[in-house]
Every structure is written in structure tokens, then in C-alpha cells.
C-alpha positions in Angstrom: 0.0 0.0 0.0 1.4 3.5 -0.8 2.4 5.7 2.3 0.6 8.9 2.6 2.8 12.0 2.5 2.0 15.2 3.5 0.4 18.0 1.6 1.9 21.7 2.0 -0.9 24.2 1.9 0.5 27.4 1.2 -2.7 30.1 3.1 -0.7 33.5 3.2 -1.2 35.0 0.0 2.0 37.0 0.0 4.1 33.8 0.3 6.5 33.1 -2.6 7.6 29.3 -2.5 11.6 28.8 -3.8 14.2 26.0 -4.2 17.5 25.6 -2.3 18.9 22.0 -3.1 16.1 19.6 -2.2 14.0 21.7 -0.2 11.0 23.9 -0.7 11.8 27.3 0.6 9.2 29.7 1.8 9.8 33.5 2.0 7.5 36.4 2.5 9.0 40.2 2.0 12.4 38.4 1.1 12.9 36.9 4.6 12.8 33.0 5.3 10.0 32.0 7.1 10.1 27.7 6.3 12.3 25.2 5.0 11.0 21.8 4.0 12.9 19.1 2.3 10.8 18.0 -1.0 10.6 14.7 -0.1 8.1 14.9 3.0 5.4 16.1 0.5 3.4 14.6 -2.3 1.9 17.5 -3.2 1.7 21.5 -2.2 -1.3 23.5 -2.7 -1.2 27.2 -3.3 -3.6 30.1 -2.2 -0.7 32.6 -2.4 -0.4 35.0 -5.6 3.0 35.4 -5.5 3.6 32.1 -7.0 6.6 29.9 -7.1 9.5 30.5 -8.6 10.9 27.9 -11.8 13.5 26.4 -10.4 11.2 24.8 -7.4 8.9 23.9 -10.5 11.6 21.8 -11.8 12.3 20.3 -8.8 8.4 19.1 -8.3 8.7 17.6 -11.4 11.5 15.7 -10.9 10.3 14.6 -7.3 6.6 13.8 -9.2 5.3 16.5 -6.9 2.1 18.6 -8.1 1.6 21.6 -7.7 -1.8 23.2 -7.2 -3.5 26.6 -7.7 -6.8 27.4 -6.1 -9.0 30.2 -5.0 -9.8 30.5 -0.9 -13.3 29.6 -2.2 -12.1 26.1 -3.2 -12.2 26.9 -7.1 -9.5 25.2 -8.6 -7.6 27.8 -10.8 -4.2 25.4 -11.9 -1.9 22.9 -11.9 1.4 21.8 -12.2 3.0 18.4 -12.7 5.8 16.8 -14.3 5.6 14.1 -17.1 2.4 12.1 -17.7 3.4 8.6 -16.6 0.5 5.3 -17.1 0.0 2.5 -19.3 -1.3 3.7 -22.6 -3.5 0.8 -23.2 -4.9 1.4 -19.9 -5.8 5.2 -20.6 -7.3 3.4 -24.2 -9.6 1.6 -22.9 -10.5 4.3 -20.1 -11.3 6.3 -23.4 -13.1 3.1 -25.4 -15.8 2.9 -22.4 -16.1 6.7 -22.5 -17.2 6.6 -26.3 -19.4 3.6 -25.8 -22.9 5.1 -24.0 -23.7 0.9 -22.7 -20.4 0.7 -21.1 -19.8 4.0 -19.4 -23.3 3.8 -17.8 -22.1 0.7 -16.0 -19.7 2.6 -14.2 -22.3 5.7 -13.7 -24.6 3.9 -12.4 -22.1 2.1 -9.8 -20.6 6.2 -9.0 -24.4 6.9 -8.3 -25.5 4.3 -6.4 -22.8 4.5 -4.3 -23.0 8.3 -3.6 -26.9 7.5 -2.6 -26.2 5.1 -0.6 -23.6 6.9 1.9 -26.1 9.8 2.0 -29.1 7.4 3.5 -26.0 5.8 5.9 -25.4 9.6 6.7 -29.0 10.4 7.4 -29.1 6.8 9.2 -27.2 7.3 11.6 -28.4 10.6 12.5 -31.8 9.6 12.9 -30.2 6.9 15.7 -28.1 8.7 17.6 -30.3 11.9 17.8 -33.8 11.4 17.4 -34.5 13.7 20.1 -32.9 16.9 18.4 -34.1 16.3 14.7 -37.0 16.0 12.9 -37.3 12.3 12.5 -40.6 12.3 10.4 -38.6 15.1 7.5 -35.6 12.6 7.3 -37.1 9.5 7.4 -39.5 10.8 4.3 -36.1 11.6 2.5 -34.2 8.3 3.7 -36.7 6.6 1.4 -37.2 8.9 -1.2 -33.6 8.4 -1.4 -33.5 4.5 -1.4 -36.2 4.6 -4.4 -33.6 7.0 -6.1 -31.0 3.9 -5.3 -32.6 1.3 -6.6 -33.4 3.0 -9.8 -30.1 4.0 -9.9 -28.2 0.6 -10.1 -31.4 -0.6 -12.1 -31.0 2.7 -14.9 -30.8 1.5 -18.6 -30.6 5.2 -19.8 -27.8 7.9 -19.0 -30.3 10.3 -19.1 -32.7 8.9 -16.9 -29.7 8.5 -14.3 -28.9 12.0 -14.9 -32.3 12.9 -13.7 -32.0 10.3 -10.6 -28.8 11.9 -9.4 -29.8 15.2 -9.7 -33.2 14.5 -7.6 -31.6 13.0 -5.4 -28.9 15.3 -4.5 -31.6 17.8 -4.3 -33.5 15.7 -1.2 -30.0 15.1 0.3 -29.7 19.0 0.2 -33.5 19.5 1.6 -32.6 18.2 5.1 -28.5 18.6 5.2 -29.5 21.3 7.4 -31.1 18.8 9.9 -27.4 17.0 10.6 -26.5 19.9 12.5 -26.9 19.9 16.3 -25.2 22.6 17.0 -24.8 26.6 16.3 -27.7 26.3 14.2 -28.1 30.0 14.2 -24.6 30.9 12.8 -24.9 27.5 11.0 -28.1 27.4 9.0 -28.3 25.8 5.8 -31.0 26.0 3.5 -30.1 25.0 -0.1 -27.0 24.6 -2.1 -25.6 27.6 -3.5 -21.8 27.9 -5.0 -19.9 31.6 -5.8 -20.1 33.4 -3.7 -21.6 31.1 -1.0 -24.5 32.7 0.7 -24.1 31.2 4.1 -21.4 29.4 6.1 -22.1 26.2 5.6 -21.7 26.4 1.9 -18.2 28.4 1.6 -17.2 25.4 3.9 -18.5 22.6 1.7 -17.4 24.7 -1.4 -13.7 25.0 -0.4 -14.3 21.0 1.0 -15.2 19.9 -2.7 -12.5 21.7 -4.0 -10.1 20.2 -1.8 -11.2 16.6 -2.5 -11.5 17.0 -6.1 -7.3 18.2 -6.2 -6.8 15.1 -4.4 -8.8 12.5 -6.4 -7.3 14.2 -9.6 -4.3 13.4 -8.2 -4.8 9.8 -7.8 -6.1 9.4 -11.1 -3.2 10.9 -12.4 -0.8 8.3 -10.0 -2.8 5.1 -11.5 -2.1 6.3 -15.0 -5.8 7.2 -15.7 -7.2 10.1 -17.2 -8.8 12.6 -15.0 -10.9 14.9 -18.0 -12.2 11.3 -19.5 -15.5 10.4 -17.5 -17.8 8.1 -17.9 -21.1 9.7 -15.8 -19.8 13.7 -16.4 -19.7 14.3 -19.7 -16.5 15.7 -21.5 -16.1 19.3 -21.3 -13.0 21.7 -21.9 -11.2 22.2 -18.9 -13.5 19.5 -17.0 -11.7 17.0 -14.9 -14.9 14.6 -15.7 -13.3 11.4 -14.1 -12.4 13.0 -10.8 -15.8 14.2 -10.5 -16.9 10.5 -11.2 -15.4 9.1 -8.1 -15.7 12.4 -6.1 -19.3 11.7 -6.3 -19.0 8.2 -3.9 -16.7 10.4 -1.3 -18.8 13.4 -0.9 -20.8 12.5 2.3 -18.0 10.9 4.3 -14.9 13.5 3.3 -16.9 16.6 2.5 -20.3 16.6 4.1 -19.4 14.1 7.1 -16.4 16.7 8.0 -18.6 19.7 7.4 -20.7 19.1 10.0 -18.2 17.7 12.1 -16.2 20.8 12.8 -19.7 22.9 13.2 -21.5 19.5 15.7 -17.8 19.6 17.6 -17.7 23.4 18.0 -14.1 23.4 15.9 -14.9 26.4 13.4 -17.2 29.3 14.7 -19.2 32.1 13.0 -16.2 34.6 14.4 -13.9 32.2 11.5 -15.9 34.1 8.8 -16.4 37.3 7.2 -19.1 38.6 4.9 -18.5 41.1 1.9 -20.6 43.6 0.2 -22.2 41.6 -2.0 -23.4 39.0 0.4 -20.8 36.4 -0.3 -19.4 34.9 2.5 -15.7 33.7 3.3 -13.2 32.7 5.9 -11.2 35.2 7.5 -7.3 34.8 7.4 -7.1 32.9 11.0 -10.4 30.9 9.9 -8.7 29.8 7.1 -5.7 28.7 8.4 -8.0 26.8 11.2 -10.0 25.5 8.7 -7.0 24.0 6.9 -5.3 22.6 9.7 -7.9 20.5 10.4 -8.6 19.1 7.1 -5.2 17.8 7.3 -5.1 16.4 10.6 -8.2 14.9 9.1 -6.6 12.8 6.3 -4.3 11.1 8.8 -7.2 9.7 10.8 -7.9 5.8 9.5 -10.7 3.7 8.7 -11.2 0.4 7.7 -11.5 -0.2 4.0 -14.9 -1.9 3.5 -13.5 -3.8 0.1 -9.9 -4.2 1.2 -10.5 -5.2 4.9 -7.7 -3.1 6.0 -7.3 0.2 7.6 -6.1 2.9 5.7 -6.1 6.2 6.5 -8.9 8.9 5.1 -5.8 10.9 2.1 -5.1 7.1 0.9 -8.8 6.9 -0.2 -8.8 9.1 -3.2 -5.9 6.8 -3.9 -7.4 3.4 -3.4 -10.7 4.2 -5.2 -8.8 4.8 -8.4 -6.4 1.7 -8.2 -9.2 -0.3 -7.9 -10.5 1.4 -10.8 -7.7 1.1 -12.8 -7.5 -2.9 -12.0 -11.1 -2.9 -13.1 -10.0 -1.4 -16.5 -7.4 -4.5 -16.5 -9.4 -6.6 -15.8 -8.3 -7.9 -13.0 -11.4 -6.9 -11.1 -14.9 -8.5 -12.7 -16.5 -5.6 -11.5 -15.5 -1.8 -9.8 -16.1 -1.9 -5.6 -17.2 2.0 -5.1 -16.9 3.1 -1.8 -19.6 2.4 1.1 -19.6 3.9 4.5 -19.8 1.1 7.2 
């Protein structure tokens, strides 16, 4: 199994990231401020505007380190990696089942189902451990709604139709979000799903969240030697990682949603971590951020035990895992691809 390395998120914006040898150097105003030998990371991820300088570039590329440009709202703006390396006949055949409508709805359908059916675990489990501070009547109605939605999922013969079964269910998942959190409800409300700017806490969080988790399953794709544009549910579209959103689809709940509501239940990021501009949009302040960010990775150390592989791995390996498995799939070594279910 592959060790998981660290990721460097670069927060301040006036940070300028250099080489010295085999270390990543980071200076602000011309003064030192870090050192960090290259090999510690497998990735670094920049907010800054400053940039990095070419010679560190070359130096990621050597050391098969990406580098990643995004917005503090989670919109992913670039990236930067060294030569493509992967089995051409692997990436073929990615590209065969893309062109052939019968064969990438086999894989939709699985990326659906899956995503489905760790929302109703997600609304499960709420409706056991807290029936006294929910509204159990609301989310049971929408547990079932959503096991219909399941059912015709893995059962859908047309792309279309399962189009139209993912997007109605995502929007009864949405309807009662809301109802998972306990706590600071009043700084914490959540109504519906909005993007940029994001209207409310909740959503800048789960914005930024997505963003985060789509940079690491792009990633993984990338280490298996897949494709990440090429999907096979998301159709192709210039500039569109289509494959990444695939398989983010199945991870949503546990490493976006799940965490979401975490750090609001667990009192970890407050309404004081945010600040809201003129035009209504709403955003994390500079300590927030940092907060915010800190967390996530202390949250891709902690393990769990891999329902397919029977073995714990921890939550940053599971991008990883979920397109290996893809990729033996494509081989053929697999009969069939395992998608991702919470226990």
C-alpha cells in the first residue's frame, strides 16, 4: 500500500515558495519564514499570488510533486506536474468505455449508487443517535425517497434517466443537510446549495471542502495512470476533470459533508472564522482559514477500515485506493468496480 505524505498548503497570500537544493523554501518580503525538504510532501497546494519560482517547479517535477493553484473559495484555478506517466493501453480503454454510452453507464450507475447510498448511511445514523434533536418524520420521508432513487439507480438503462435520478436526489440530500447539525444552528443554517459566492457558512465550507477533495482525487487518477478529463457519468467538457468528479461523487458525504458538519456539531470552526462582503458572499477570514486547513489535514491522517480491502487505511489514501481499484477494473483484473460504502 502506498504511504501517505504530507500535503503543504500554502494560506498566506504574500508567500513566494523557492528551491534551495532539495527543499522547498518559503519567504515572505524576502525573509525566510520555512524550509522543508521535498521529499516529506506529495503535493503542495497554493492560495498565495506570489507564486513559485521555476527552479522549485523543476524540482516538483523531478520529485513527481504537483503543484496546485486554487482560490480560498475552493475553485481550482491550476496545476502543475511533471511528465504524464501510465499504461497507454490502460488510458485506451478508459477512453473506449467513454465513447461507448452501454459501457460508461455501468460505471455511472455504480458512481451513483454508491454516492446515494452513503447519503441514506449519513442520514441513518443521524436519525439513531439523535432522534431527540431532529425532525425524524422530514428525514425518514427523504431516507426513502432516497432508497427509491438507489434502486433505480443501479437498475437505470438510460444515461439520461440516471442524470435525472442523481440530480433529484442530490436535491432531497440537500433538503434536510440542514437537519445533521446539532449545534450553532443560528450561525450554521443551511438552507439549499448555492456555490460563488456562497451565501451562508455552511456552503463556503462545503465549497472549499469539494474543491479540496476533487485536487486530491485528480491526483490519484493521475498516480494510477488514468485520465482525470475522461469520464464516464460527467460528460467531456474543456477544462473539465470529468473522471475526478466521477469518483468524487462516492466520497462526498464521508470527506466533505461528514467533515462539514463535524467541525460545526464539535464546535471546531465558529461564525467569528468568517467574514461577509458587500455583496453577500461569505468567506473565511485569514485565521479561519488557516483553522480551517489545519484541520482538514489532521483529518486525512485519521484511518478507517477499508470496507472492500478489509484493512485500515487512513482517510488521504482513499482518493488513492478508489482509483487503483478502478484502474485494475479497467485490466481486468477486477470483474467488477467496488465504489466506496460507509460502514
Amino acid at each position: 500500500m502506498r504511504k501517505l505524505l504530507n500535503t503543504l498548503y500554502i494560506t498566506n497570500p504574500d508567500i513566494v515558495l523557492r528551491r534551495d537544493g532539495l527543499t522547498i523554501v518559503a519567504k515572505l518580503e524576502d525573509e525566510k519564514i520555512a524550509q522543508y525538504p521535498i521529499h516529506n510532501f506529495e503535493d503542495i497546494v497554493c492560495f498565495n499570488y506570489t507564486g513559485v519560482s521555476s527552479s522549485l517547479l523543476e524540482l516538483c517535477a523531478e520529485k513527481n510533486v504537483a503543484v496546485v493553484f486554487m482560490s480560498r473559495t475552493g475553485k481550482f484555478r491550476g496545476k502543475f506536474y511533471g511528465p504524464v506517466k501510465g499504461n497507454v493501453l490502460l488510458r485506451k480503454e478508459q477512453y473506449r468505455i467513454s465513447e461507448s454510452e452501454e459501457d460508461r453507464l455501468l460505471y455511472a450507475r455504480l458512481f451513483v449508487f454508491a454516492k446515494i447510498f452513503n447519503q441514506v448511511k449519513s442520514i441513518d445514523r443521524v436519525i439513531r443517535d439523535h432522534k431527540s434533536k431532529i425532525n425524524v418524520s422530514k428525514l425518514e420521508l427523504v431516507k426513502y425517497s432516497l432508497l427509491e432513487s438507489k434502486e433505480k439507480a443501479i437498475g437505470c438503462t438510460s444515461y439520461e434517466k440516471l442524470l435525472g435520478i442523481e440530480g433529484d436526489s442530490a436535491r432531497n440530500y440537500f433538503s434536510v443537510l440542514g437537519q445533521l447539525i446539532l449545534q450553532q444552528k443560528e450561525d450554521f443554517y443551511f438552507n439549499d446549495r448555492n456555490k460563488r459566492p456562497a451565501l451562508d457558512r455552511v456552503n463556503a465550507m462545503l465549497n472549499l471542502t469539494y474543491g479540496l477533495i476533487r485536487v486530491k482525487m485528480e491526483s490519484a487518477l493521475e498516480t494510477v495512470g488514468l485520465d482525470p478529463y475522461v469520464g464516464f457519468l460527467h460528460k467531456d467538457r474543456p477544462g473539465r476533470t470529468g473522471l475526478a468528479l466521477d469518483m468524487m461523487e462516492e466520497l462526498r458525504t464521508l470527506l466533505g459533508d461528514k467533515f462539514v458538519i463535524k467541525l460545526i456539531n464539535n464546535k471546531e470552526i465558529r461564525k467569528q472564522d468568517f467574514i461577509e462582503k458587500e455583496n453577500g458572499g461569505i468567506f473565511f477570514s485569514e485565521d479561519g482559514f488557516k483553522k480551517y486547513i489545519d484541520l482538514w489535514n489532521k483529518r486525512m491522517f485519521e484511518e478507517i477500515e477499508h470496507p472492500f480491502l478489509e484493512e485500515k487505511i487512513p482517510l488521504g489514501l482513499l482518493p488513492y485506493v478508489q482509483a487503483m481499484l478502478l484502474s485494475r477494473t479497467l485490466r481486468n483484473d477486477l470483474e467488477m468496480y467496488p465504489p466506496f460504502f460507509i460502514n
